[in-house]
C-alpha positions as CSV (number, residue, x, y, z in Angstrom):
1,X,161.2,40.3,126.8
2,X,158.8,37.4,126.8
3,X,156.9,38.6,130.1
4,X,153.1,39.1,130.4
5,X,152.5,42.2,132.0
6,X,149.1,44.1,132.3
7,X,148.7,46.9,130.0
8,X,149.2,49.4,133.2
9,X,152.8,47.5,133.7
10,X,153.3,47.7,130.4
11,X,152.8,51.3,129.5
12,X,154.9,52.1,132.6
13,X,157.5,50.4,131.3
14,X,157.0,52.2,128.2
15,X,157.4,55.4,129.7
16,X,160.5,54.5,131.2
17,X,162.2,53.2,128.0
18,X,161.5,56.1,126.8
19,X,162.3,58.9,129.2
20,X,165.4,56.7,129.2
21,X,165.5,56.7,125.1
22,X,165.4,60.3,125.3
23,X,168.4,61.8,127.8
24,X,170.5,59.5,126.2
25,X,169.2,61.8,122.3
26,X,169.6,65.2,124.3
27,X,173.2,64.5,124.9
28,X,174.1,62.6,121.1
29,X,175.4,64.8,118.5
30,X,172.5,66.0,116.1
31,X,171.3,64.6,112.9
32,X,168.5,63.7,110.9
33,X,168.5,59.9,112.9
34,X,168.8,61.7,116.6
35,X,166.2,63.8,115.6
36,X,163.6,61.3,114.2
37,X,163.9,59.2,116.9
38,X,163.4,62.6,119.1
39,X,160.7,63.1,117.6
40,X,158.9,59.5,117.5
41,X,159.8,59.2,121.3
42,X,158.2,62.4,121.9
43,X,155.1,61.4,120.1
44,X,155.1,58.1,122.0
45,X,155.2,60.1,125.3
46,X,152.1,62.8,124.3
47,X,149.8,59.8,123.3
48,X,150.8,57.8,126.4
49,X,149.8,61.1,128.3
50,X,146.3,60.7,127.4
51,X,146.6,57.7,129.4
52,X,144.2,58.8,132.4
53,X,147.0,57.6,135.0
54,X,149.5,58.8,132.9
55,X,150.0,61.3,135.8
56,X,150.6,58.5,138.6
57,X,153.3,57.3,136.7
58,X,155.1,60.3,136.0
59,X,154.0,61.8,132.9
60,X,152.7,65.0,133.6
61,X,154.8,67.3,132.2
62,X,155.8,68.4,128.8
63,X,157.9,65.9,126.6
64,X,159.3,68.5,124.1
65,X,159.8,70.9,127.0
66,X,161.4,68.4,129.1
67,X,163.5,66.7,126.6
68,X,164.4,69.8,124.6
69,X,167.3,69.1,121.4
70,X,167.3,72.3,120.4
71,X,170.5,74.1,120.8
């Protein structure tokens, strides 16, 4: 992706990719990969929600809630 985007574009986008990263983990088979990249996209997703509009694009809920792995 070689487009310039402003950093509102670009942190939506990240919270897509990553909402998108993360229902494709809750549905793989568990190991220690699926769950350390869980657990970075999860970490990715509670920084971005200190974004002030993090809530106008979405984010206002509970990643580890949300996008629970446990079983």
């Amino acid at each position: 992706m070689n487009n310039k985007m402003s950093a509102t574009k670009v942190l939506a986008y990240l919270i897509y990719v990553l909402e998108s990263n993360l229902s494709e983990l809750i549905s793989a088979e568990q190991n220690e990969y699926i769950t350390g990249s869980w657990e970075a996209c999860i970490e990715c997703l509670e920084v971005i929600g200190c974004w002030t509009k993090a809530k106008d694009y979405g984010l206002d809920y509970n990643p580890e809630i949300k996008y629970n792995i446990t079983r």
